[in-house]
N, C-alpha and C positions, 0 to 999 in steps of 0.2 A: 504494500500500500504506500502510494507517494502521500509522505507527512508536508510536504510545500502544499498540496490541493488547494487554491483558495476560492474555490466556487464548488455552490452543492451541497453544503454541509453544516449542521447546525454549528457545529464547532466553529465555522469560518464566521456566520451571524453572529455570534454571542463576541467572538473574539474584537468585529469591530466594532461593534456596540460597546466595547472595553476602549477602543481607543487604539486599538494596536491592528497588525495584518497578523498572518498566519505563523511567522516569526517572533512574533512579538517587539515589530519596528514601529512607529509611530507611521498611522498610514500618512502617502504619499511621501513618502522618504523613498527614495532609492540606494541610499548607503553610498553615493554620487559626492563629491567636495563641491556638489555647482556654488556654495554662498561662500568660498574659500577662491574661487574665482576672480582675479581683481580688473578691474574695468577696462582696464589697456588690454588685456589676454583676450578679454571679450570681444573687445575691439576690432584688433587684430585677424579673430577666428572671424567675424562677420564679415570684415574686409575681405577674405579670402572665396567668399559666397558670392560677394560684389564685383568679384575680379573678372570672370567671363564678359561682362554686362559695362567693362569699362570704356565704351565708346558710347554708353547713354550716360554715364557718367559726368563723360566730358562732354556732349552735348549739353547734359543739363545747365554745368559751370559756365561755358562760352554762353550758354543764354543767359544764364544771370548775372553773367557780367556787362552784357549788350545790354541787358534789360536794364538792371540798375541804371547802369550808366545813363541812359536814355532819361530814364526817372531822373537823375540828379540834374540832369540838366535842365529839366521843366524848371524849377525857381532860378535857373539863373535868367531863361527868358519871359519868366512872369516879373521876375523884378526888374527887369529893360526894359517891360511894358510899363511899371508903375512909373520908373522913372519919363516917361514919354507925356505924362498923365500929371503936368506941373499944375493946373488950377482950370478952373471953370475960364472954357473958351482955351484952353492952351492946350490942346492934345496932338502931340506930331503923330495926324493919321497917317504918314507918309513912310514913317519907323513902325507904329502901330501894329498895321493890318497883314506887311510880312510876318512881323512876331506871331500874330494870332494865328497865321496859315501857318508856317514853322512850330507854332506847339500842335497844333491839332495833329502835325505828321508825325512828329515824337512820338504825343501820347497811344499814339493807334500801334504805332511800332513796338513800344515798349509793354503793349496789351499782348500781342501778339506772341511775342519772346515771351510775356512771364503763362502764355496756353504750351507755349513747346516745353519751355523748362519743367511745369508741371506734368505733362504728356510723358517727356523722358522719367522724371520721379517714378510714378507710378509704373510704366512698364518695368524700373530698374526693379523696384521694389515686388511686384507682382513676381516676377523669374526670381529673384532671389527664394523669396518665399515657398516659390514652388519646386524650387531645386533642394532648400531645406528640407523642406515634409517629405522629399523624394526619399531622402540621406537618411532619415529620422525614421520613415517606414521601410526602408532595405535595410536599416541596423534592426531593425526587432525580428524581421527575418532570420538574419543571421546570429540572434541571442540564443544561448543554449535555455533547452527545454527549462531549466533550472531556474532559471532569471525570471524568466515570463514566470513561473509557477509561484514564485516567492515573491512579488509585487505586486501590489495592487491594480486588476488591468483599467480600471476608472483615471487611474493618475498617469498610468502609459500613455493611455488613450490622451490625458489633456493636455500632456509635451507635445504629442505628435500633431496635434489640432488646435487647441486655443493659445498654447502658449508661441509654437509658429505665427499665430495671429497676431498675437500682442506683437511680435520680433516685427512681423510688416509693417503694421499699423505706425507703431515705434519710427523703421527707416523710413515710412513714407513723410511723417510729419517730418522727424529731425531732419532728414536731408533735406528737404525742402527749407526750411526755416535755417538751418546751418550754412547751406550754400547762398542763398539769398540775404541771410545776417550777415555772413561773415563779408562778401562781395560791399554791400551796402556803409558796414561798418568803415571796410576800406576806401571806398569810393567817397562817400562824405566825409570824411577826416582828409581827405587828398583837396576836395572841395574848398571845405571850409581854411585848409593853410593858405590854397590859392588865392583864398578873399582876405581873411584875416590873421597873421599868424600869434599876434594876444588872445583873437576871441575864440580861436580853436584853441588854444593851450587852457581856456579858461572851462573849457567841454572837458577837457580830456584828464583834466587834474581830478573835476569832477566824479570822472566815469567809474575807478574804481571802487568806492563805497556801492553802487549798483553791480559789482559785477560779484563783490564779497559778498554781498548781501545773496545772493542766490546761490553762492557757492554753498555761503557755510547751511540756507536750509537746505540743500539738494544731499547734502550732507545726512543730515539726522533724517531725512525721510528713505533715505536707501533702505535700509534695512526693515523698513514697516514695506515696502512694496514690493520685498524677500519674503518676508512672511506672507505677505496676502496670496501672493500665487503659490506659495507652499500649499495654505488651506487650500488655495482653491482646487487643486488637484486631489487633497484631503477629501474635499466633496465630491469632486466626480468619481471619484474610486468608490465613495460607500452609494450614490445614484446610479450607480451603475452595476456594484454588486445586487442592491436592493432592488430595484427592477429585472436585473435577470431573474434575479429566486423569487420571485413574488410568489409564486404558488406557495413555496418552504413557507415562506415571511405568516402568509395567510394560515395556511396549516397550523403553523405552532403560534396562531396570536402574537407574534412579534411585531403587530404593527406600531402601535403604542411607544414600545421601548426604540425603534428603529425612526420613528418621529422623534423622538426625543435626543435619541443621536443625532439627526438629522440638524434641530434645533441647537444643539450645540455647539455643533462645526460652525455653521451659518452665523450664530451668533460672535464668534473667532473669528470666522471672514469679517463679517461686518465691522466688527472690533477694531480689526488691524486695516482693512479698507479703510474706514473713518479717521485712525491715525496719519496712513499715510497724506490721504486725500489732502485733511487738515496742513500736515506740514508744508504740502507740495503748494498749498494755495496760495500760503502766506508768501511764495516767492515773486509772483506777478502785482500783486499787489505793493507791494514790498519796494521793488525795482522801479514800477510807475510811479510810486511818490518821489525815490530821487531823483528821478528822469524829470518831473517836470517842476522838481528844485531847480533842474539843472535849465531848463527850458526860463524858467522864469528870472535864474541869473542872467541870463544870454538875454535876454529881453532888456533888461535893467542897466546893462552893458552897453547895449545896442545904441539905446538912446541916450544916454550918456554920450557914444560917440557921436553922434547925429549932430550933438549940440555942441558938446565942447571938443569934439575931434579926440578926446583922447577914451581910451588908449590908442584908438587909430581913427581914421577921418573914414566916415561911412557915409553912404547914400540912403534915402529911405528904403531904395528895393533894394539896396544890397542890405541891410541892415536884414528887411523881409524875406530876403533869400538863405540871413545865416541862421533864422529862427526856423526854416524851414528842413535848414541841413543838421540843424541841430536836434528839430523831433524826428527825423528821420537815424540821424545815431542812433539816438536813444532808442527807436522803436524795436529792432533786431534783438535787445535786451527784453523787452517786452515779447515777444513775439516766442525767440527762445524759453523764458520761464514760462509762458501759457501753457507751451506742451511737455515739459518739463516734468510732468505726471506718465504720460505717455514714454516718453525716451526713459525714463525708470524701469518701468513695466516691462517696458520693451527688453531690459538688460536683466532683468530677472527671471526672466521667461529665456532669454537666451542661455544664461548659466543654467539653468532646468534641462532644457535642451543638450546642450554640449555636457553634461551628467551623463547624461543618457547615452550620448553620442562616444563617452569615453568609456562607458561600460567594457566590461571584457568579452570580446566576443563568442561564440563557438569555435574553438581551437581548428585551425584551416585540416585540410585531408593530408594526410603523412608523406612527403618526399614518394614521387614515386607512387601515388596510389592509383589503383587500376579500376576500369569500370566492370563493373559483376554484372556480365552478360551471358545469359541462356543459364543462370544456375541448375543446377539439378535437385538442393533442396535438403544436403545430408548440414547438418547444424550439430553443434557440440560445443558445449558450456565443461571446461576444463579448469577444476578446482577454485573455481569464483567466489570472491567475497567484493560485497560489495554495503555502503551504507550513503544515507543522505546525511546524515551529520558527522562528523567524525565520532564523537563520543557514542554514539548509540549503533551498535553494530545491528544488522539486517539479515544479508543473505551470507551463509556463511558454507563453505566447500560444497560449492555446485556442481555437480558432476551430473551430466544431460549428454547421450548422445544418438539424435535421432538422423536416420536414415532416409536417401529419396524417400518421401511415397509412404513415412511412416506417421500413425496418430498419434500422437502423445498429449492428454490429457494432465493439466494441473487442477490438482482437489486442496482443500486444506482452508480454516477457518480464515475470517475479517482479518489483514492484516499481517501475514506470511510471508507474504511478498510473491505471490504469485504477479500480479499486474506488473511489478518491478519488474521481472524475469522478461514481461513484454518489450520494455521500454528499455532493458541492457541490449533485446534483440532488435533495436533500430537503431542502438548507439542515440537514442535521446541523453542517455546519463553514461559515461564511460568506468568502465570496472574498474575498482580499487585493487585489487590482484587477481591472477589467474587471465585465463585467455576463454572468448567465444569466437569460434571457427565456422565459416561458412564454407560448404566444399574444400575443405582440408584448406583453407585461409584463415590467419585473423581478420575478423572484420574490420578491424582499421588499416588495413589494408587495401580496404577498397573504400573507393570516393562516397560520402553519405548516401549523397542522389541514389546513386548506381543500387545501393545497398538497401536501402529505403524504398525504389521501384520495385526490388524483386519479392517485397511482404503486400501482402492485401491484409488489411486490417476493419475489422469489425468489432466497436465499443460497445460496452452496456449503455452508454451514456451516446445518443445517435445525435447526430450532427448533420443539421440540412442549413443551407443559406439562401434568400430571398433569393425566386427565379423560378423558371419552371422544372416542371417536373421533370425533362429530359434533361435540362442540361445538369441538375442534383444529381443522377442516374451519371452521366459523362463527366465526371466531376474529373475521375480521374484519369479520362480519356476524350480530352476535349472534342477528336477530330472521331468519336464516332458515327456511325450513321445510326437513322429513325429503326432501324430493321434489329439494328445487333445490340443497340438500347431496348425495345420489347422483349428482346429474344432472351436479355438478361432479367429484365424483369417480369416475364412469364417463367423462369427458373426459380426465383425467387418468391413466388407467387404472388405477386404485389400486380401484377396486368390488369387482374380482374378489379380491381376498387380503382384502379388508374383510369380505365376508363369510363367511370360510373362517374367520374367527375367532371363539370361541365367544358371544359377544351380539352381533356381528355389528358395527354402528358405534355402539350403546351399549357394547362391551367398555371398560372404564378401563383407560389406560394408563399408565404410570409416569412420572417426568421425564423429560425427552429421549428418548421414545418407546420407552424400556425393554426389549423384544427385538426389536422391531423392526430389520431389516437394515437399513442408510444408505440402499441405492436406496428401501425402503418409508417410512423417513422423508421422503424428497425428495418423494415423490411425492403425500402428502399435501401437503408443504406449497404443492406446483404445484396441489394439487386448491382449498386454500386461497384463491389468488389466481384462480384461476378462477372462485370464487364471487364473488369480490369486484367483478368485471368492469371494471376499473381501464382509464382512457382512457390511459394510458401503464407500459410493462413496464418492470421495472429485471430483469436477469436475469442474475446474476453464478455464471456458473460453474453453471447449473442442475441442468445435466443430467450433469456430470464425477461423481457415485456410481451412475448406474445403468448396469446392463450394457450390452452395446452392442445386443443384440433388443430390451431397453426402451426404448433409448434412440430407437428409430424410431418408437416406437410412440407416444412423446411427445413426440418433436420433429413428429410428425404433429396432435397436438394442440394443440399449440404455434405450428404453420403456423397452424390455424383461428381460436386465441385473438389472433395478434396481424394477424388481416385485421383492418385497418381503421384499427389502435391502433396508432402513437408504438411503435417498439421500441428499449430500447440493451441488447445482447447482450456479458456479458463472459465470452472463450471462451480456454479454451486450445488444444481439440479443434478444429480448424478446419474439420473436417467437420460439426460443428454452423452454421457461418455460411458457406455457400457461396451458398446463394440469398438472402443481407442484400443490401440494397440499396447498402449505402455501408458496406464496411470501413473503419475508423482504424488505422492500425499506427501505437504507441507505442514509444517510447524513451526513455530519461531524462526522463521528466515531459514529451516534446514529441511533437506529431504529425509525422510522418515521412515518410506515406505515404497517402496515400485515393484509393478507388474500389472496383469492385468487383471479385470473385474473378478475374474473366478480365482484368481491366484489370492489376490489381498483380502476378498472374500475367506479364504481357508486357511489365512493368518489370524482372524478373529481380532485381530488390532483396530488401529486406528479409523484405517479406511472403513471397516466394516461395521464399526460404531457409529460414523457418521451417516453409512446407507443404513442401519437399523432406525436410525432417528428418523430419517426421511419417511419411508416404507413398511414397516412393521406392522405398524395397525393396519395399513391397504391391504398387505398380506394375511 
């Protein structure tokens, strides 16, 4: 029995309804250092996402530097207007009306640059984004069974989806606001020395109390918008446990208690949201008052010089033009802290991500490993021990060696480790000592795929995903035809109720086969492995949801599918494995007992105690 399981199980309910996953980790934790991360590393990793995409990039920049520019020059020709504009009756229409044609062509141009700039943003950001979630969904592919099983999949699920989100959301504002701040800042400070170099010095002395000012709160709110997308994955992980079980949830009255967890979390989200929010808000605000300290000294300045020429001799529109270059500094400051909320989120969500992203993978195929083509199907488990924890030992000298074309049945109570035995024979979990050999190979010898093609596998726990019925049936054979998909599921006996449905095996079915009964899920997914025509069966518990009429009717199918083929049958029903060639009766991680039904029968042991339980009274 795998102790990671974290779906299916009251144990796994109650444990987060405790606060913890299946480990006992704080859920959404991945055991990842993403808050040990520091913002330049972050930086850097994002940069390197952005790097294909660096020709919208620099699009972007050359627009916002044409655009600004364009922008900056408007007050220079509205203050040549003003100045043209000496008193009632003195207007030089003759300076005038070029100016007025001359700004309308700017402003139209500078419209235009700051639709491209944005246009580039957004494509840049979209591809980024979507090359992320690409990287993010082919790492969890390639995470060993192990990882997936011991994490909460609600919090996987909100790296790979919301927290990508946040990272876009994030580049699309900041780029946008950082290339157009930053461009702006430089351009009106270039401005303002050309007009005046006292009254730009008197901006710039000013500027950094505004720029401290948002540093030191961007500061203390970092780690409140650490936390928030911590919970926030905290939450999707138990929304998304709790909806998949809702039957279980329903069954045991758990609804109650699983609100109240619910209520918890949410109330921690809210918690740490409201701190962050708080701090981040105080930064826009904050910056706008000395921004238009700074606007109001420039003002007071201004006229000062107008009048007394000092500290330098101004015009009134040059004066109007340095109040203009001057809320235009300031505003990039403003503009920057507004989203300043977002570009947090965004970095927090990215260290979430890159956690994930640095996980340890599934160990690549061994130097040399070869693809296991046309097996024959002879398997042997050679003095195996294996365990999920260290400290708690499992399967202990396993000694298995089955033949082409041979049944071997696993018996033995909740918890033996029969299902493990499955999952050492896919190399889902690799053995702590001893050797499994496939056709006189170690299996890690051969490439996963290769190894993994050659098992057909059928759980107790059946597995359908939204689509129609043929292609759930071709699941593992995408490129079969209409013919050899019925022809498996008329083996399987599932034909007849397939077409009592209304488009027959085009009908779409829901997640987890939506109202389908558990015997009619199983029995697709046996029609499934039938298509697949696999030189070795893994059969766990196959046939324990269908009634006991279907259950003949498929275990006759089941006779025919496995002439020929490698069978390991994990049964509790023992009347499912009477004609197996070689029963295993398990116990504590060990083999106990082998032979077959009439043999173990005339040992009076273990095996035979547990067909007495079953059968006695029938008989």
């Amino acid at each position: 029995m795998n102790p990671y399981a974290s779906t299916g199980s009251v144990a796994t309910v109650t444990a987060t309804v405790a606060g913890k996953d299946s480990l006992g980790c704080p859920n959404g934790d991945t055991g990842g250092s993403s808050s040990s991360m520091s913002t330049l590393e972050v930086t850097r990793r994002l940069l390197a996402y952005v790097g294909p995409y660096r020709g919208l990039l620099v699009a972007s920049l050359l627009s916002a530097i044409a655009g600004v520019t364009l922008q900056l020059y408007v007050p220079i020709l509205i203050g040549r207007g003003i100045d043209c504009m000496i008193g009632v009756g003195r207007v030089d229409f003759d300076v005038l009306v070029p100016l007025v044609r001359e700004l309308a062509i700017v402003v139209i141009a500078a419209s235009a640059l700051q639709w491209v700039q944005g246009y580039c943003v957004n494509r840049l950001s979209y591809e980024t984004v979507r090359d992320l979630r690409n990287v993010a969904s082919d790492k969890l592919n390639r995470m060993p069974l192990s990882f997936i099983d011991s994490h909460p999949h609600g919090d996987l699920i909100s790296r790979v989806v919301n927290d990508v989100d946040q990272i876009g959301d994030g580049l699309l504002q900041g780029t946008n606001q950082l290339l157009s701040g930053a461009v702006t800042i430089v351009g009106t400070l270039g401005f303002m020395l050309a007009t005046s170099v006292p009254m730009a010095l008197v901006v710039v002395l000013v500027t950094p109390l505004s720029v401290g000012a948002a540093w030191l709160i961007t500061r203390l709110s970092d780690k409140s918008f650490a936390e928030q997308q911590r919970i926030q994955g905290e939450l999707g992980a138990h929304v998304e446990q709790y909806v998949g079980e809702q039957r279980l949830v329903d069954a045991f009255a758990f609804g109650p208690e699983a609100c109240e967890r619910f209520d918890e979390i949410n109330k921690r989200l809210y918690t740490s949201g409201e701190h962050a929010q708080f701090m981040s808000s105080l930064s826009n605000p904050g910056t706008r008052f000395i921004n238009n300290i700074i606007y109001a000294v420039v003002a007071v300045v201004g006229c000062l010089s107008v009048i007394t020429g000092a500290p330098a001799r101004l015009t009134v529109g040059e004066v109007q033009a340095f109040l203009s270059y001057a809320n235009q500094y300031t505003k990039p400051f403003n503009e920057i802290t507004g989203v300043i909320a977002q570009i947090q989120t965004a970095y927090a969500s990215a260290r979430r991500v890159f956690a994930l992203l640095d996980a340890t993978e599934e160990g690549p195929d061994g130097a040399g490993a070869i693809e296991l083509v046309r097996p024959c199907g002879e398997v042997s488990f050679d003095h195996v021990d294996f365990s999920y924890v260290p400290d708690r030992e499992l399967l202990k000298d396993i000694c298995i060696h089955a033949t082409p074309g041979e049944r071997i049945a696993l018996v033995g109570p909740t918890g033996c480790g029969k299902t493990t035995l499955i999952n050492l024979l896919l190399r889902f979990y690799d053995v702590n000592s001893g050797t499994i050999a496939v056709d006189g190979r170690s299996s890690d010898e051969y490439t996963r795929a290769s190894l993994r093609r050659s098992f057909g596998m059928v759980l107790q726990d059946s597995w359908l995903f939204a689509g129609t019925v043929h292609d759930n049936i071709a699941y593992g054979r995408p490129g079969a035809t209409r013919e050899q998909v019925e022809e498996a599921a008329r083996r399987a006996h599932a034909d007849k109720f397939i077409r009592q449905l209304p488009q027959g095996y085009d009908t779409v079915i829901g997640e987890d086969g939506g109202s389908f009964s558990q015997g009619q899920r199983q029995l697709l997914c046996i029609a499934r492995v039938m298509l697949t025509d696999p030189a070795i069966l893994l059969l766990d518990e196959a046939t324990s949801s269908i009634d006991t009429r279907t259950e003949l009717q498929v275990q006759a199918a089941f006779d025919e599918l496995m002439r020929g083929r490698t069978s390991f049958v994990v049964a509790h029903r023992l009347s499912t494995i009477r004609n197996a060639d070689c029963i295993l009766v398990m116990r504590d991680g060990r083999i106990i007992e082998r032979g077959t039904h009439e043999e173990l029968l005339s040992l009076h042991g273990f095996y035979s105690s547990l067909y007495e339980s079953q059968f006695a009274r029938e008989e």
